[in-house]
DRENRO-304742 format. One record per residue (C-alpha): residue in one letter; chain; x, y, z. Coordinates in nm, 3 decimals, padded with zeros to 5 digits. Example, Ala and Ser with C-alpha at 12.3 -4.5 7.8 and 13.67 -1.06 7.14 Angstrom:
% DRENRO-304742
<node 'A', 'A', <01.230, -00.450, 00.780>> <node 'S', 'A', <01.367, -00.106, 00.714>> 
% end
This chain:
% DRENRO-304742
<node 'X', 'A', <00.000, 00.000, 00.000>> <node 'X', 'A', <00.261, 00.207, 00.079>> <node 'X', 'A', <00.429, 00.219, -00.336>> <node 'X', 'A', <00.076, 00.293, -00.366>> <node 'X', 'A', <00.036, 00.631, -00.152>> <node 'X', 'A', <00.405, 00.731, -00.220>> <node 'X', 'A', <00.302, 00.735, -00.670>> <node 'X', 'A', <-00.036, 00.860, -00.592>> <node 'X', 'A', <00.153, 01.174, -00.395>> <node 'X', 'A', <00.434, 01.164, -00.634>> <node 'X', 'A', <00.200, 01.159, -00.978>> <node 'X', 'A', <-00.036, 01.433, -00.757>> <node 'X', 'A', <00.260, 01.649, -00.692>> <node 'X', 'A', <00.392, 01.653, -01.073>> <node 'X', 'A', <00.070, 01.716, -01.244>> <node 'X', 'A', <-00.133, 01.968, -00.953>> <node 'X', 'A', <00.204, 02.211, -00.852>> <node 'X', 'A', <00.400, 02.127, -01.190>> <node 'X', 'A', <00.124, 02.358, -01.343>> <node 'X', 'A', <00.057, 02.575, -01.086>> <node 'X', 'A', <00.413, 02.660, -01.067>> <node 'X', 'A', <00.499, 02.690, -01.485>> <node 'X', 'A', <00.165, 02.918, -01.511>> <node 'X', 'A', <00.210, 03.157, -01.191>> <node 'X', 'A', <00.564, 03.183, -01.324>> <node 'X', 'A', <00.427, 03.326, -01.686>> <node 'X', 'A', <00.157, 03.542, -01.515>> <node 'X', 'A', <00.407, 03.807, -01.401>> <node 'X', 'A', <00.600, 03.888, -01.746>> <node 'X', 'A', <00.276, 03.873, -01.943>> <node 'X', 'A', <00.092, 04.126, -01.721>> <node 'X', 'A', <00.380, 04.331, -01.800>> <node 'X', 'A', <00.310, 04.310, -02.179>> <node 'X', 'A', <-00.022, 04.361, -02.146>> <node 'X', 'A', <00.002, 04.662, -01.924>> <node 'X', 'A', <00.259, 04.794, -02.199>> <node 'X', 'A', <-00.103, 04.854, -02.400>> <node 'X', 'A', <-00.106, 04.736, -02.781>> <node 'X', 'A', <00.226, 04.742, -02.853>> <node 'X', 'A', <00.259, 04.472, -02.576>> <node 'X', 'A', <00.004, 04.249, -02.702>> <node 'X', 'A', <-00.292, 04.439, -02.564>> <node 'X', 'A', <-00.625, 04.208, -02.602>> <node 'X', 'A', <-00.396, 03.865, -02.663>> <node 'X', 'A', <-00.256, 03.900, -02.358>> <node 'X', 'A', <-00.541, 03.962, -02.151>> <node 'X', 'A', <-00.652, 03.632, -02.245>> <node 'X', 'A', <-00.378, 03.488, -02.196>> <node 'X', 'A', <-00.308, 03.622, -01.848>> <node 'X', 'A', <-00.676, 03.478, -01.768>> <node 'X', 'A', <-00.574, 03.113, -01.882>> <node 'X', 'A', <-00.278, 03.144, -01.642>> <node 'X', 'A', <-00.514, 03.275, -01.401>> <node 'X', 'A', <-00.770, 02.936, -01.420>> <node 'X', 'A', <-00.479, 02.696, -01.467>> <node 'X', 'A', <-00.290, 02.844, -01.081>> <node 'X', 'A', <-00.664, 02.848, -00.896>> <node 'X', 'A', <-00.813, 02.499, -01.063>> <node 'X', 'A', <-00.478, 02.317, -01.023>> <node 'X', 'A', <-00.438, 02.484, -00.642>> <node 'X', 'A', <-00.745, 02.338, -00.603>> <node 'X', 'A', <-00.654, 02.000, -00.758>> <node 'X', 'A', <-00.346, 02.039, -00.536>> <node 'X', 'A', <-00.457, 01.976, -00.212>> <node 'X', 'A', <-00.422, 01.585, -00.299>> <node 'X', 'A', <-00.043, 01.625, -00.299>> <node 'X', 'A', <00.008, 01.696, 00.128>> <node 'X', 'A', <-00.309, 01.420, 00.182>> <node 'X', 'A', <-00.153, 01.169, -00.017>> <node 'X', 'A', <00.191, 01.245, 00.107>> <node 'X', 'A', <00.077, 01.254, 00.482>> <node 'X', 'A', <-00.112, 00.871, 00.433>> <node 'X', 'A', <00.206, 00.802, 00.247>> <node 'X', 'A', <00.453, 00.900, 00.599>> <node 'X', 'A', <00.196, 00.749, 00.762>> <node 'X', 'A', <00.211, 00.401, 00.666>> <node 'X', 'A', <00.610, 00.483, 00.640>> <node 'X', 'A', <00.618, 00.585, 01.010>> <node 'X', 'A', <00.786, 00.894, 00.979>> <node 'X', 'A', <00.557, 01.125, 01.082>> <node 'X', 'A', <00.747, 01.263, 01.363>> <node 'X', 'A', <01.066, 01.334, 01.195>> <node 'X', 'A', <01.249, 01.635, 01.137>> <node 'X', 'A', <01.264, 01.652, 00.755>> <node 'X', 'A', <00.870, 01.587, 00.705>> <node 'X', 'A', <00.771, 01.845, 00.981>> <node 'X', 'A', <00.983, 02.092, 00.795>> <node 'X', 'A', <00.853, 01.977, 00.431>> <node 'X', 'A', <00.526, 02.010, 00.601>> <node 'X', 'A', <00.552, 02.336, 00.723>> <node 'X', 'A', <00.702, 02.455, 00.423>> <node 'X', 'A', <00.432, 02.345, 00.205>> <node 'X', 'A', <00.181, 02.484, 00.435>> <node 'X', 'A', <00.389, 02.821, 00.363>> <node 'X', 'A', <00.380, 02.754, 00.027>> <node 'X', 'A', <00.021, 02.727, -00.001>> <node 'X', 'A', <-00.045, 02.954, 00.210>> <node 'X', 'A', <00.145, 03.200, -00.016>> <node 'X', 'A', <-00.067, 03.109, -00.272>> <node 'X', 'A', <-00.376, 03.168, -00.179>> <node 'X', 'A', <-00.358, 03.508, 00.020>> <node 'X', 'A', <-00.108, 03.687, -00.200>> <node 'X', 'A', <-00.057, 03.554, -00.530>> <node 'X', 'A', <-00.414, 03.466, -00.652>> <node 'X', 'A', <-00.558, 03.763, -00.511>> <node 'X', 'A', <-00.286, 03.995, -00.620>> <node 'X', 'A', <-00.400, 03.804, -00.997>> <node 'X', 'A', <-00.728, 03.847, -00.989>> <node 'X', 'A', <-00.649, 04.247, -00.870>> <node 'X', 'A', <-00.444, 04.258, -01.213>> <node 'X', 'A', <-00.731, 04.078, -01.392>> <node 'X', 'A', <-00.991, 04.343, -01.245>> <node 'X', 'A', <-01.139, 04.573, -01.457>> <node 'X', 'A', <-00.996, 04.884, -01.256>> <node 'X', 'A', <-00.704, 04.676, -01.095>> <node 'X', 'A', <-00.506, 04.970, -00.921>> <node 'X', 'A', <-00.172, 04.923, -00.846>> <node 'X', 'A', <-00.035, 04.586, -00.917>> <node 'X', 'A', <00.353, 04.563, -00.951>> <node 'X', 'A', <00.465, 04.284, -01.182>> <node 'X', 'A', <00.800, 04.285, -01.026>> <node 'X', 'A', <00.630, 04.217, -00.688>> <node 'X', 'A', <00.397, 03.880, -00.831>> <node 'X', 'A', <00.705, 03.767, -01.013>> <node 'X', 'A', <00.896, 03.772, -00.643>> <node 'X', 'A', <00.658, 03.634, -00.469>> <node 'X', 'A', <00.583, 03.351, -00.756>> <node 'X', 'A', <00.985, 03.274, -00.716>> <node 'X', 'A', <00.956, 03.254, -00.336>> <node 'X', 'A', <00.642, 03.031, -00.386>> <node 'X', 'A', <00.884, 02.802, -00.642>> <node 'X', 'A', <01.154, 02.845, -00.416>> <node 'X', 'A', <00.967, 02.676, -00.136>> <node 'X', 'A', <00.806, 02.390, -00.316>> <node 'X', 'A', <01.197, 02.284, -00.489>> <node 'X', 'A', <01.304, 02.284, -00.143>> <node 'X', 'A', <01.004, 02.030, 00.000>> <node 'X', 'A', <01.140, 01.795, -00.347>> <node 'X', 'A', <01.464, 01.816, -00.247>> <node 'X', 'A', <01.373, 01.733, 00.171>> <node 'X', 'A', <01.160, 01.448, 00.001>> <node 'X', 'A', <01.412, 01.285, -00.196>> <node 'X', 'A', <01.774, 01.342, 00.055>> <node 'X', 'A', <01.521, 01.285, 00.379>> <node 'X', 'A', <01.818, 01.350, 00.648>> <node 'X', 'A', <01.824, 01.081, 00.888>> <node 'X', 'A', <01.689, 00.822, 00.615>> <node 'X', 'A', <01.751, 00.471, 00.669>> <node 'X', 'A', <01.743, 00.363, 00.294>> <node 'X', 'A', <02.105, 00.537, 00.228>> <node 'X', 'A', <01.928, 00.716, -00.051>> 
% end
């Protein structure tokens, strides 16, 4: 059961953040075209900056499988209590977190008809602190300090 739980969270974690990731990542440098007017790709890049938008809050959604399947997966591994999976834990929690009260928001703000002041340069930071986190969970996941596989 456990080969199980560890592909479900595996295949969960490639296909839910793998997109979420590649499409917050493209938001930032399109909405700077776009706010560039015509010349910058004007009405393409609207729609464009909308797909990104529905990809990062469908596959957020979609997600939430990757922490359940990886908690039932250090579950049946018995490693709930250790070091490297609290961290990866609260790191993904940060992540997501991260997510869902600045980045979407601060898209849907730039997506607004009247969207005020939203810095590109800002959403791409915060996008590369959101990819920053989740590359450091993948590498706690596969160097686990203190593993007893020698992996």
């Amino acid at each position: 059961m456990t080969k199980v739980l560890l592909s479900l969270h595996v295949l969960a974690a490639l296909l839910a953040v793998g997109p979420v990731a590649v499409a917050a990542s493209m938001f930032p440098p399109t909405l700077r075209r776009a706010l560039a007017g015509p010349a910058g790709g004007g009405d393409t890049a609207g729609t464009t900056l909308r797909t990104l938008h529905r990809i990062c809050r469908v596959y957020a959604v979609i997600g939430v499988a990757v922490p359940l399947f990886g908690l039932a997966t250090a579950g049946s591994l018995g490693v709930l209590g250790d070091g490297w999976l609290i961290t990866s834990i609260v790191l993904t929690a940060a992540a997501a977190a991260l997510l869902a009260l600045l980045i979407l928001p601060a898209q849907d703000r730039a997506l607004a008809a009247d969207p005020g002041p939203v810095a590109p340069g800002r959403l791409a930071m915060l996008t590369g602190v959101f990819n920053l986190l989740w590359a450091t969970v993948t590498v706690l996941m596969i160097i686990r300090p203190g593993s007893t596989t020698g992996a």
